[in-house]
N, C-alpha and C positions, 0 to 999 in steps of 0.2 A: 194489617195487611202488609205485604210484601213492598220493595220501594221499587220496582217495576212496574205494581198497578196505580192505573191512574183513573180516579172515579169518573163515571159518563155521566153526567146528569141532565143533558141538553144535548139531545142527538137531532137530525134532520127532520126523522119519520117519528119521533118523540117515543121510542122504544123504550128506551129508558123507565119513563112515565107510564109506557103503557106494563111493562114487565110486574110495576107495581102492582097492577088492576087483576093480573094472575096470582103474584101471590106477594107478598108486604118486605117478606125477608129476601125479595130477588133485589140484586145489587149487578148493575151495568157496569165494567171496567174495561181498559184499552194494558193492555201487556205491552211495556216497549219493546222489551228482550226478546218476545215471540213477533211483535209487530201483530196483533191479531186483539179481536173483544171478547173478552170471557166473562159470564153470567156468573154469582155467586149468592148462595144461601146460609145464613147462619155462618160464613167465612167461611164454606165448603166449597170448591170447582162442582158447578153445576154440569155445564155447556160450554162450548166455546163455538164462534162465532164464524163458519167457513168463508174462506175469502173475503174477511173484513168488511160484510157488506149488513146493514144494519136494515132492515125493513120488516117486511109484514111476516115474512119466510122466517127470519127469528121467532118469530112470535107463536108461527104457527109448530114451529119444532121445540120450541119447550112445551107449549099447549101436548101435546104427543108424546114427548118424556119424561112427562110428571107421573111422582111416584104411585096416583091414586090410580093411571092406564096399565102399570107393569104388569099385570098379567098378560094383558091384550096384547103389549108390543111384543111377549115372549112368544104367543101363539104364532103373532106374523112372521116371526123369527121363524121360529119351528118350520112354518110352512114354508118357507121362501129355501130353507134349507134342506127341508124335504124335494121342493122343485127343482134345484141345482142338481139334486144329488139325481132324481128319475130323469133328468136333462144329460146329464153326465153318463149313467147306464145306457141309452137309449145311442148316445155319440160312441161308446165304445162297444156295443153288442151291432151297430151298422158298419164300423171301423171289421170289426172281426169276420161280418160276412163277406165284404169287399175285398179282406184277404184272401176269404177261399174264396169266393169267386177267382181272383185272379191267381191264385195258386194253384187250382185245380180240385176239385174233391174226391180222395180215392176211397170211396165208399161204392 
């Protein structure tokens, strides 16, 4: 490992401990250089840890990014990308009526 990470092995809400119980090769680290906690597997960057804040919401977003759900998370993807995108048509086809309305329509 890198000499910026520094192993967790005793955290408050015992994530650490508990990361084990997901999966054996998950490894808790604190990054000095980034100032943040990054999860690792087999020495791979799994996850890293928003706003340095270590509790159950860790636990539950690797539960969610583990590689056995990738299909699923891609669908939600999909979907959530399809909603933007019909959110976004819907914002620029009432933008365009509101122009002719107020332009006038010479039809």
């Amino acid at each position: 490992m890198r000499a910026e990470l520094i192993p967790v092995s005793r955290d408050l809400y015992s994530v650490s401990e508990r990361l084990k119980e997901i999966d054996e090769r998950y490894e808790l680290f604190y990054n000095v250089r980034l100032g943040r906690y990054e999860i690792y597997a087999s020495g791979a960057l799994q996850l890293t840890v928003p706003r340095g804040e270590l509790d159950a919401r860790v636990l539950a977003r690797v539960r969610e990014t583990r590689i056995e759900r990738a299909e699923k998370v891609l669908d939600e993807i999909e979907r959530a990308c399809a909603a933007a995108r019909r959110a976004a048509e819907k914002l620029a086809l009432e933008r365009a009526e509101e122009a002719l309305e107020q332009e006038g329509s010479c039809w």
